[in-house]
C-alpha positions in Angstrom: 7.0 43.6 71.8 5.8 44.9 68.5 9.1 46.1 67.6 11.2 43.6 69.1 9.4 41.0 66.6 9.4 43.4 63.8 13.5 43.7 64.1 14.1 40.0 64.2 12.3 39.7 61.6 14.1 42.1 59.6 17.3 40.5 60.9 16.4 37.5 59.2 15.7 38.7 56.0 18.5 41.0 56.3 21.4 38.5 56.9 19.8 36.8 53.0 18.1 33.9 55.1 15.0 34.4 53.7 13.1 36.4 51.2 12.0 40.0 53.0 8.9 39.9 51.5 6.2 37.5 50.5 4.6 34.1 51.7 8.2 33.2 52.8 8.9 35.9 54.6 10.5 36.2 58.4 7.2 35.3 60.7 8.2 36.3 63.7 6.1 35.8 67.3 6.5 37.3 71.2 4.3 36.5 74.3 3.2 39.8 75.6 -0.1 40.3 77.4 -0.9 38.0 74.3 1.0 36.6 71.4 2.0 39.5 68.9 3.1 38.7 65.6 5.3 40.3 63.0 3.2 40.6 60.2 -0.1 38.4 59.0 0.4 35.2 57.7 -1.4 32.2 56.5 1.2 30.3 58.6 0.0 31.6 61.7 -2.7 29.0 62.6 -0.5 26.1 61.9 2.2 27.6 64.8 0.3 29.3 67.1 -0.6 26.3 69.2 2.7 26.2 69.9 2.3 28.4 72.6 0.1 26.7 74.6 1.5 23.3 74.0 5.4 24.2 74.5 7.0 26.3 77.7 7.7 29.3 74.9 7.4 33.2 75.0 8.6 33.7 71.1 8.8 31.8 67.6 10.3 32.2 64.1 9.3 30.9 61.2 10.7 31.4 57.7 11.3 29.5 54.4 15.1 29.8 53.5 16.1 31.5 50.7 19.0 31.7 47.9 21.5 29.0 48.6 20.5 28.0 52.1 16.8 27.5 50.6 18.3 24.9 48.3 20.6 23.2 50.7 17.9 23.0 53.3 15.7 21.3 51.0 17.9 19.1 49.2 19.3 17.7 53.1 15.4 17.8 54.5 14.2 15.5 51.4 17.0 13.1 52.0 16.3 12.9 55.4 12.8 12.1 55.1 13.6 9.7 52.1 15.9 7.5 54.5 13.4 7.5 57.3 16.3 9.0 59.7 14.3 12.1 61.2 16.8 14.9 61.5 19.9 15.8 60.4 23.2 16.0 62.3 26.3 18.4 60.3 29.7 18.3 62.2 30.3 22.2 62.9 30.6 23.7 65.7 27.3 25.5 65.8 25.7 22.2 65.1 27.8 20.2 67.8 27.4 22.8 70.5 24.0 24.4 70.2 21.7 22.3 68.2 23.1 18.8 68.7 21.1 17.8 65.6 17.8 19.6 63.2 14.4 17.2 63.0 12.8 17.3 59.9 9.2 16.9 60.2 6.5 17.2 57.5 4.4 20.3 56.9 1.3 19.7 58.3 2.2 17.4 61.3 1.4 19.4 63.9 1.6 16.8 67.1 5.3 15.7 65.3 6.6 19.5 65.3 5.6 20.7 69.0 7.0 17.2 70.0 10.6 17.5 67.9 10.4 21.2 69.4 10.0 20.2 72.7 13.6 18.5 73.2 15.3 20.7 69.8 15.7 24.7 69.4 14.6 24.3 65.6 12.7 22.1 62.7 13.2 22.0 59.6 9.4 21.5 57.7 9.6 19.7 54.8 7.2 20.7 52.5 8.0 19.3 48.7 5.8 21.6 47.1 6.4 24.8 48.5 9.8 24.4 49.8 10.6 23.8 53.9 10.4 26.2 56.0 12.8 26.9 59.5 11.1 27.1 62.8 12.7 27.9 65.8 11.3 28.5 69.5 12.6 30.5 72.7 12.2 30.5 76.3 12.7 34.0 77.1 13.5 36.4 73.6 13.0 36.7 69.9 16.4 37.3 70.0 16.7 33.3 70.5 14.7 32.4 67.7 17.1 34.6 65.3 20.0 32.8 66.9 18.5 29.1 65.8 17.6 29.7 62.5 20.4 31.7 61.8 22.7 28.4 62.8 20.6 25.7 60.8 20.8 27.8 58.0 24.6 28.1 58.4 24.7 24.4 59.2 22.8 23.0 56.6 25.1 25.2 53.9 28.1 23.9 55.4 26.7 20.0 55.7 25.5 20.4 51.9 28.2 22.1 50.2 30.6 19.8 52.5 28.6 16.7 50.9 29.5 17.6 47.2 32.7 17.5 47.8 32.7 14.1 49.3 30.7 13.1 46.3 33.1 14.3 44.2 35.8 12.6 45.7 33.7 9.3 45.2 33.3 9.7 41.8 30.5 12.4 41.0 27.4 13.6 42.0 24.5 12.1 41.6 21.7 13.4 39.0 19.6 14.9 42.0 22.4 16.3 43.9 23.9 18.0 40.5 20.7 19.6 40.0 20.4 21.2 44.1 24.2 21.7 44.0 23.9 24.3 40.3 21.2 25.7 41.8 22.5 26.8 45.2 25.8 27.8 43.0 24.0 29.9 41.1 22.3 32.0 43.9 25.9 32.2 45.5 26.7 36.5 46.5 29.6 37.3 45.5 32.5 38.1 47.8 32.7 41.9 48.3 36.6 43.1 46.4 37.4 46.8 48.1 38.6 46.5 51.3 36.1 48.2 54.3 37.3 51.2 55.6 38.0 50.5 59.4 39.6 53.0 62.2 43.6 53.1 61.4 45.5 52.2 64.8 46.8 52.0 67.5 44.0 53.0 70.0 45.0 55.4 72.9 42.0 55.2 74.7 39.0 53.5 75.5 36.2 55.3 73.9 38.3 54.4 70.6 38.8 50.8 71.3 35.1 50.7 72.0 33.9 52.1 68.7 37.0 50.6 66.8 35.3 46.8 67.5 31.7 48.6 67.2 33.0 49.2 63.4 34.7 45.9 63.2 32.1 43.8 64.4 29.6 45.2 61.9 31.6 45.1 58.7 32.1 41.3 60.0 28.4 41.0 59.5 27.5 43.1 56.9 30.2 41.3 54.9 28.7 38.0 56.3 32.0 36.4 57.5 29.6 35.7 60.5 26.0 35.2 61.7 25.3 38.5 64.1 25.2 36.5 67.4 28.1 34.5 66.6 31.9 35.5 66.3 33.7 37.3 68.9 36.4 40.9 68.7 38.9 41.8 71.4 41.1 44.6 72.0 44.0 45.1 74.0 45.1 48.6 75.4 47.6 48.3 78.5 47.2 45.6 80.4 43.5 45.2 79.7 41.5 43.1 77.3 38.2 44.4 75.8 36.0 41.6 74.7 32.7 41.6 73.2 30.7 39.5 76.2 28.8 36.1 75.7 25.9 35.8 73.1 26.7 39.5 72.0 25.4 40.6 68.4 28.7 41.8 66.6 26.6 44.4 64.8 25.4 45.4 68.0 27.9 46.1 70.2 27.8 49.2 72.4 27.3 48.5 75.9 28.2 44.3 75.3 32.1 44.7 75.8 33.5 43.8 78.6 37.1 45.1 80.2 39.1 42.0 81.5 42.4 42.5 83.1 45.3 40.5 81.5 46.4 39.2 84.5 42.4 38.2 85.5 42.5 40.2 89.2 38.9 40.6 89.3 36.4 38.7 88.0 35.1 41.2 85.3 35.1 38.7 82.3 32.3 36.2 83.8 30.3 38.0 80.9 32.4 37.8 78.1 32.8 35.8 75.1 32.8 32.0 76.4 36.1 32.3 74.2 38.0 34.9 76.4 40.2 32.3 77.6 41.7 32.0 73.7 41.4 35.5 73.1 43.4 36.3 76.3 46.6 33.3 75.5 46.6 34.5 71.8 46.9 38.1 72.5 49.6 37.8 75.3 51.6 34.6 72.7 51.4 37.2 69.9 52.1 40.5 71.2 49.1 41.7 68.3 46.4 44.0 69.9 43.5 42.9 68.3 41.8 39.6 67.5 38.8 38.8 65.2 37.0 35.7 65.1 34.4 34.8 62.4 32.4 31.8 61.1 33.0 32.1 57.1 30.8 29.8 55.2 33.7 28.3 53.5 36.5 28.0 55.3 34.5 26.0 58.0 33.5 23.5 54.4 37.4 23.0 53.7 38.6 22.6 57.6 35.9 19.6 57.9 36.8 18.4 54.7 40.2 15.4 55.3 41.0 12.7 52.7 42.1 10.8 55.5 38.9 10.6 57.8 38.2 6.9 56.3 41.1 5.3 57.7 42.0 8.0 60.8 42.2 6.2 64.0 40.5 9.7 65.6 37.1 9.7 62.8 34.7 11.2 64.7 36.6 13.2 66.9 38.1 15.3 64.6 37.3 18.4 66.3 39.3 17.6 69.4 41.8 15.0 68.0 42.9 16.1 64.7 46.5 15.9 64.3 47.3 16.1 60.5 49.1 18.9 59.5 46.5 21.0 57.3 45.6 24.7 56.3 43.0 26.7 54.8 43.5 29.4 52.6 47.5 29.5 53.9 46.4 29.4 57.8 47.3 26.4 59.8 43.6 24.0 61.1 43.8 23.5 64.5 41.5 21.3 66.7 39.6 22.5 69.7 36.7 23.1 72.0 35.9 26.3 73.7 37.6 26.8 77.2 40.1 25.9 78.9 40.4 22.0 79.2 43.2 19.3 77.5 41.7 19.8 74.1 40.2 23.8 74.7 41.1 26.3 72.4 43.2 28.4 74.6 45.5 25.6 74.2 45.7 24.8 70.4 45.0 28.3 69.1 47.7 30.5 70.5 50.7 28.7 69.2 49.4 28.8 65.5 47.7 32.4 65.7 51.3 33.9 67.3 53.3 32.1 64.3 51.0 32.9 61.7 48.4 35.7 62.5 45.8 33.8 61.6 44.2 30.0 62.1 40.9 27.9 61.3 39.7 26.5 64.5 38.1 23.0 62.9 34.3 23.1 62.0 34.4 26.4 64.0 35.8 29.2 62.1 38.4 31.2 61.5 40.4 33.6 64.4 42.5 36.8 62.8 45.3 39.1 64.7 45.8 42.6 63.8 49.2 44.1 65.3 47.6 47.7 65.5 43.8 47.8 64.7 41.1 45.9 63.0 42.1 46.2 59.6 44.6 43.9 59.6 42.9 41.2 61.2 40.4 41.9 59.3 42.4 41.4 56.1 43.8 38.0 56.9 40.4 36.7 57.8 38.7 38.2 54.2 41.7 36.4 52.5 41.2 32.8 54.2 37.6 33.6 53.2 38.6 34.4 49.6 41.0 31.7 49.1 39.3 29.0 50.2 35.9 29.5 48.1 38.0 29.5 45.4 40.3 26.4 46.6 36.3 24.9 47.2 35.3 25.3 43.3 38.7 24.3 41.9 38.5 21.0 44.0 35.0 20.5 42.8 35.9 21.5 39.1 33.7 24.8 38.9 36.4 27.3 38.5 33.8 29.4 36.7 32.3 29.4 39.8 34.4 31.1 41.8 
């Protein structure tokens, strides 16, 4: 258990989350024959009761660092400033697999182990030492990594999505400004050279197999996605290989799944809950590879419609959205994972096989390659690019970019 807390910890800090070292630092927690933490911490008496008072076996907690520390505690102070208790972004993470964050003071233990008990993370809003994320599982650290990976990722998107609604109501305010140049200013920059993926086509499938391997982590390492989000397929014949369901893309050997085209056997009840899409782009397109990632923002500018205030579908955007839109020159399409009216497999194929390359709305962006990754690859990067700097030309911080 010792090392499986010890490597989400470092998983944390590694994906810039938090600070690696420090009072902030990745706390990480697993019930073995007792509870055995990541490292000491002053934090540890106000979490451990968790344990006995919530159905857990691990926790996480961490204060949030660079530009997700300053959107956190910008959204966490409003929250508690309007007495509303939580707050609820649009994206897809948020929609699907937190459903909303609870913001509860430092120090209230009774109001956290209650907000925990019906949420998979808090935020803990502490105005003097910054909040902190805390997230709880049922079964694996591997959970906890997966929740506070996706507030951080939510809260950016709901905060960097909020100046630019300000901005199109006339400014920011003075308080805003301030959180808004900071998080700027502790903005990575974009990585230029291109990274140096297996050239195709694939012939076999040990080479399809560490082809996505390769893929998958230069997705994370260039963090165009969370590690246990995203999905990678590759066609060779008349089979798909598909990273499986709740797989870490920089972890991939022995989580890929084969899945016959034609789906004779039932070998894909593992993979990616987005097979279905993978499977109807591939076969529309022809391409042999398909990337999907969750870049920061290109997920800001497909949630982002001048029209939402007098759009008879507000609210529903996600499903309903019919405006004719792109990001970064590919074509926003609505859509929920599966296979229903409004599913993905539906809306996503007819815009990935005329383009080779769409943002599903709030969700993220899906890339085709005709022969390997690197194409795929490519077209996502670009979207990437040209939307952060379509994002600070719309808010007037070309210098920015």
């Amino acid at each position: 258990m010792k090392a499986l807390v010890d490597k989400f910890a470092g998983k944390i800090a590694a994906s810039g989350l938090a600070p690696a070292t420090g009072e902030g630092a990745p706390l990480v927690a697993g019930l073995d024959a007792g509870v055995v933490w990541s490292r000491d911490s002053d934090q540890i008496h106000g979490v451990a009761p968790l344990f006995e008072a919530l159905p857990i076996n691990s926790l996480a907690w961490c204060r949030p660092s660079g530009s997700y520390g300053h959107a956190v505690r910008h959204l966490a102070a409003m929250a508690v400033r309007k007495g509303v208790g939580s707050i609820a972004p649009q994206d897809s993470e948020t929609r699907t697999f937190l459903h909303d964050i609870p913001v509860v003071m430092a120090g209230d233990s009774e109001a956290l182990a209650l907000a925990l008990g019906r949420r998979k993370g808090v935020i803990l809003h502490d105005p003097r030492r910054g909040p902190a994320l805390v997230a709880t599982g049922s079964v694996s650290p591997e959970q906890c990594f997966v929740t506070v990976s996706s507030m951080a990722f939510a809260c950016f998107v709901a905060f960097f999505g909020q100046a630019l609604e300000q901005v199109r109501a006339g400014g920011m305010g003075a308080a805003f400004r301030a959180a808004f140049d900071a998080a700027v200013a502790a903005l990575a920059p974009m990585e230029q050279a291109s990274p140096e993926l297996m050239a195709g086509p694939f012939h076999d499938e040990q080479t399809v197999r560490r082809a996505m391997d390769q893929a998958g982590t230069a997705l994370v390492r260039r963090g165009l996605v969370d590690s246990f989000f995203g999905n990678i397929s590759c066609r060779l014949g008349n089979t798909l290989f598909i990273s499986q369901t709740g797989a870490p893309l920089d972890e991939l050997p022995g989580l890929i799944d084969p899945v016959p085209l034609d789906g004779s056997t039932c070998a894909g009840l593992t993979a990616s809950s987005e097979c279905s899409a993978h499977t109807a782009a591939i076969l529309a397109s022809g391409a042999r590879t398909l990337l999907h990632g969750h870049p920061r923002f290109s997920v800001i500018l497909s949630l982002y419609c001048e029209e939402r205030e007098t759009c008879s579908e507000a609210g529903r955007c996600h499903v309903a959205c019919r405006a004719r839109r792109d990001v970064g020159g590919a074509p926003v399409v609505p859509g929920e994972v599966g296979t229903g009216p409004t599913g993905l497999s539906r809306t996503l194929p007819p815009a990935l096989a005329e383009s080779g390359v769409a943002v599903a709305l709030g969700h993220g962006v899906f890339a085709l390659g005709e022969l390997d990754f690197r194409q795929a690859f490519a077209r996502l990067e670009h979207v990437e690019r040209t939307a952060r700097q379509a994002y600070f030309v719309q808010i007037g911080m070309q210098d920015a970019i």
